[in-house]
N, C-alpha and C positions, 0 to 999 in steps of 0.2 A: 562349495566354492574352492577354487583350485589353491593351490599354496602360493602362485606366481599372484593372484588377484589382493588376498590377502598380507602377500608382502607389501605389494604395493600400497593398499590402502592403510595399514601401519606406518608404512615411512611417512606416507601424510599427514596423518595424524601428530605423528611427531615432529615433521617440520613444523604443523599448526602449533602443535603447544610453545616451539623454538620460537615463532613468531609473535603469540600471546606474551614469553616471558618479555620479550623487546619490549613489545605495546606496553604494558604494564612495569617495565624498567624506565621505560619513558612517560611513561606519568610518575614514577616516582621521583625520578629528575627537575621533571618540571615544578611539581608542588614542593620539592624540597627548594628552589632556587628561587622562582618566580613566587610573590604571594598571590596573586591572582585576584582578591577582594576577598580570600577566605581568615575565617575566624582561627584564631590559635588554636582551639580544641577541633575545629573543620577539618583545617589541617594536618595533626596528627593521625585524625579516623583517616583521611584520602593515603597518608603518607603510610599506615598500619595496615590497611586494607590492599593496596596494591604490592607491599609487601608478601600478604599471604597469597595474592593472588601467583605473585612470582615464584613461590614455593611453590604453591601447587601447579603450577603447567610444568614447572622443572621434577618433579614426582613422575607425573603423567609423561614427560615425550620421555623421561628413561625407564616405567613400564612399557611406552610403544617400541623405545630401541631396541628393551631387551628383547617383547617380544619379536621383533624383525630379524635380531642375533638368533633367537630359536626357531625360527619357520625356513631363514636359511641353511639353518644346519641340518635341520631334519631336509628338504630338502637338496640339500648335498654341494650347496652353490659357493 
C-alpha cells in the first residue's frame, strides 16, 4: 500500500476517533444535565462509561496523528 493511501486512511481514522470523543462528550453532557428516567447508580455507570470511552478514542486519534506525523515524514511531505 502506498504511503499517500495510508496517510490518508490514518487521518480518517483519527478524524473518526475526533468525532467518537464528541459523540460520547455528548452523552456525557446529556446524562449529566438531563435525568432522562435514569436510576442514580444508572447514571453514574452511563456518565463513567462514556467517560472512558472519551479517553479512549482521545488515546487512539493521537496514536492515528502520530502515526500520520511518521508516514509524512518518512515520506518527505
Amino acid at each position: 500500500m502506498s504511503q499517500n493511501v495510508q496517510i490518508k486512511a490514518n487521518t480518517r481514522c483519527a478524524f473518526a476517533c475526533i468525532g467518537l470523543m464528541l459523540f460520547s462528550f455528548a452523552v456525557f453532557a446529556f446524562v449529566s444535565v438531563v435525568p432522562a428516567g435514569l436510576s442514580g447508580a444508572a447514571r453514574i455507570t452511563v456518565i463513567r462509561v462514556s467517560l472512558y470511552a472519551l479517553l479512549a478514542f482521545a488515546v487512539l486519534g493521537g496514536i492515528f496523528s502520530i502515526r500520520v506525523a511518521v508516514l509524512r515524514k518518512k515520506a518527505g511531505k
